[in-house]
N, C-alpha and C positions, 0 to 999 in steps of 0.2 A: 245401269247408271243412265238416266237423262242427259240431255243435251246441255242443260244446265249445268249440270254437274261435274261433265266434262269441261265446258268452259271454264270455270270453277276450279276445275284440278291443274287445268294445264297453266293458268295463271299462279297459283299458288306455283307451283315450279317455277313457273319461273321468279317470283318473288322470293323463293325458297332461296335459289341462285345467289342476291343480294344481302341474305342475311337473314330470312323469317319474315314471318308478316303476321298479322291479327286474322284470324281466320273468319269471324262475324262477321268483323269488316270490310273484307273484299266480298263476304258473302253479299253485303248489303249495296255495295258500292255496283257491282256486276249486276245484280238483280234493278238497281235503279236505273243500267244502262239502258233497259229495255230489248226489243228485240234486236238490237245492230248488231248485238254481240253473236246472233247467227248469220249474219248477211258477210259474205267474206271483205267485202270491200270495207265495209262501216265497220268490222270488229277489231278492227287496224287503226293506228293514228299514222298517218305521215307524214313523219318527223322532218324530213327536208326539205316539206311542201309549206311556205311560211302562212298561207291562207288557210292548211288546217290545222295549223298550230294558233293563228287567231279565230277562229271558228270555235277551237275547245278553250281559249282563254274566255269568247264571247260566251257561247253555250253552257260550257259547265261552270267555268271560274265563275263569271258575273251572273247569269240566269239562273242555274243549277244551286250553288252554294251562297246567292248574294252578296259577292264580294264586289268590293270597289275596286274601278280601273284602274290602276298603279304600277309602277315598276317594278313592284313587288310579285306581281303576278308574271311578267313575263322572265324574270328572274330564277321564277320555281317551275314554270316550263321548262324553262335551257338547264336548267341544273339534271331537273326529271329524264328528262330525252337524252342527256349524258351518261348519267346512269344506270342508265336503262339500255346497255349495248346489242341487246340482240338485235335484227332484222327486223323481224316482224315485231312491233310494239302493239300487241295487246293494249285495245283501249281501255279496259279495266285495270290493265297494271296502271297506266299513267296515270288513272285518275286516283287510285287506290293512293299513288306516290304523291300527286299532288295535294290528297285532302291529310298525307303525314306530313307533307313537307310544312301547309300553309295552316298544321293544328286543324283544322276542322271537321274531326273525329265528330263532335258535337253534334253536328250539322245528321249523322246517320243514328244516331241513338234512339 
């Protein structure tokens, strides 16, 4: 199994946790993450840290997906980061949750 693919597995787990996930779709979500997702420190969000939670609303929300700055966006952060109760928040689950939350499935097709 690749490194990737490990990443890959151990997010699915944990999305499995929550209820299932699209499996393409985090395939393509994780692989758009680029290399962070091996770097220990980048393959993490943290959640309590409020500069890297606007970091991945700047980075992915607005850059990444083209969405506009809105309430809307920091709404499906706090929601995501709640449900998402483990420790370590895998930056691939969040963004995975965020592109279900905010419909932007489209956006990896």
């Amino acid at each position: 199994m690749s490194k990737f693919d490990e990443v890959v597995a151990k997010c699915a787990a944990d999305l499995d946790k929550m209820g299932g996930h699209d499996a393409a779709l985090l395939t393509k979500v994780t692989k758009a993450c680029g290399p962070s997702i091996y770097k220990a420190d980048a393959s993490t969000v943290a959640a309590s840290d409020p500069e890297e939670l606007k970091r991945v609303k700047t980075n992915f929300l607005i850059k990444k997906l083209g969405l506009k700055d809105s309430p809307a966006l920091d709404a499906a952060i706090s929601k995501v980061v709640g449900m998402y109760d483990s420790r370590r928040k895998h930056r691939p689950v969040v963004y995975y949750l965020l592109v279900k939350e905010l419909k932007q499935e489209s956006f990896y097709k």
